[in-house]
N, C-alpha and C positions, 0 to 999 in steps of 0.2 A: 186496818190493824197494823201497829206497828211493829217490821219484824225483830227478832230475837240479836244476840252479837253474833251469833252463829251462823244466822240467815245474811246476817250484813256481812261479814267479814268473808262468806265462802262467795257471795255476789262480787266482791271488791277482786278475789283471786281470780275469778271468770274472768272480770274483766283484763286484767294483766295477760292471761292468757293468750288475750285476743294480740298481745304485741311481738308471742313468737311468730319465727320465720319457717317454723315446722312444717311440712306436710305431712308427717304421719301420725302427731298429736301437740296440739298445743296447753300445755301444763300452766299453770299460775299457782305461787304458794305466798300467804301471806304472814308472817310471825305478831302476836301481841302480848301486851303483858298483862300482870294479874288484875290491870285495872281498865282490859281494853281498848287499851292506844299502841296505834299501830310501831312496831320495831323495825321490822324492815319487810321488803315485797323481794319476790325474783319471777322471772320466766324463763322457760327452757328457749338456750340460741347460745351462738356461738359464744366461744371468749372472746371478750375485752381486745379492739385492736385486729380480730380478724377478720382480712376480707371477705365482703358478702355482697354479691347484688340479685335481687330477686331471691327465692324461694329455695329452700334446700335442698330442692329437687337441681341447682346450678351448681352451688357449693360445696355440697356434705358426700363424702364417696358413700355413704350409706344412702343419701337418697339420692343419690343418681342411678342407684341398683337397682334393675329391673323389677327381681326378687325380695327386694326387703327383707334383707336378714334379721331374725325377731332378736338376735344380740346387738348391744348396741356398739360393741367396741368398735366400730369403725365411725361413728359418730361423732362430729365434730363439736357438739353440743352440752353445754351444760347443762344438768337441770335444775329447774324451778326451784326446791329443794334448796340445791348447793349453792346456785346463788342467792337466795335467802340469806342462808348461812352465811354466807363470806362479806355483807355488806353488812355488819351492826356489830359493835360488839358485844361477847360473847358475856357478858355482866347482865346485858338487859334480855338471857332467854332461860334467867331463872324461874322457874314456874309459871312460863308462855307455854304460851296456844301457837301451833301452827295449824292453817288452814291449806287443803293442795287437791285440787281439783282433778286428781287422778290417782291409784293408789301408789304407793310408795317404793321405788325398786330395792333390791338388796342395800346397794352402795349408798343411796339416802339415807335408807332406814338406818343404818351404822350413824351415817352424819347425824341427824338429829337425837338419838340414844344416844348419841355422848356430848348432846350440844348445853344441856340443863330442859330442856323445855320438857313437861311433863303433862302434855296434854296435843291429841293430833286427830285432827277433823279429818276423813278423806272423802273425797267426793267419788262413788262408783257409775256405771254405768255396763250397759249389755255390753260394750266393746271391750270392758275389763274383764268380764266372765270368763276368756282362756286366761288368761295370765293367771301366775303363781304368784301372789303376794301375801299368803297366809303366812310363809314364812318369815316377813316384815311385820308381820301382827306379833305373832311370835314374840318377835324381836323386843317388839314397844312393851309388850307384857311382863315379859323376862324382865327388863329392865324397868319397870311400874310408870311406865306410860300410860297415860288415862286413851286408849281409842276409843274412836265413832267413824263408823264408815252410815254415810250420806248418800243414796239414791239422787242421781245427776235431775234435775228437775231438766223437761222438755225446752226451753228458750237457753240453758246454758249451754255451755260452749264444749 
């Protein structure tokens, strides 16, 4: 059977995923446009230019923290999300799809509401169930974002 743009394009974000340095999640989001060709990709990791060797359990004062603070502000990390965003421009995410294989935090969901993209796949799973991301639903709705949150299938990342 062959799968859907849906299926294809949230496979394509897993895999990006797979290129953060993350240990406590690794994110992949995809951007396309209305005629499903891909705009641009991102994954959550460092900025552009800073040093990193090994796992952000070396680098990141958040993941050097015993405790894992659930705030990110100590995080030296962009996410998946915002690097999307910041690699294309902002012409070709008129009435796009982003796809992101985790739900969307506050400070994304702002980015892409105001990005033009009018459509957002998110991928869930058990380990999203504490987090508060209704209010990023919210958001996409307020603003006439088309959502679909996606149940994480067992081989994805």
């Amino acid at each position: 059977m062959i799968q859907t743009w849906d299926q294809t394009w949230m496979q394509v974000a897993n895999t990006l995923a797979l290129r953060s340095k993350c240990d406590n999640r690794q994110v992949g989001a995809v951007i396309v446009d209305q005629q499903n060709r891909p705009v641009s990709v991102g994954y959550n990791g460092p900025p552009a230019g800073y040093t990193t060797t090994g796992s952000c359990e070396v680098f990141c004062p958040r993941g050097k923290s015993k405790d894992r603070p659930a705030s990110y502000g100590n995080c030296v990390s962009v996410h998946a999300e915002a690097n999307a965003l910041l690699f294309a421009d902002r012409r070709f995410f008129d009435a796009a799809t982003i796809y992101v294989t985790n739900p969307c935090c506050w400070e994304c969901s702002k980015l892409i509401s105001n990005s033009g993209i009018t459509r957002i796949i998110m991928q869930v799973s058990e380990a999203d169930k504490h987090a508060t991301w209704q209010s990023s639903i919210d958001l996409f709705v307020n603003c006439g974002i088309d959502v679909h949150i996606i149940e994480r299938e067992n081989n994805a990342v």
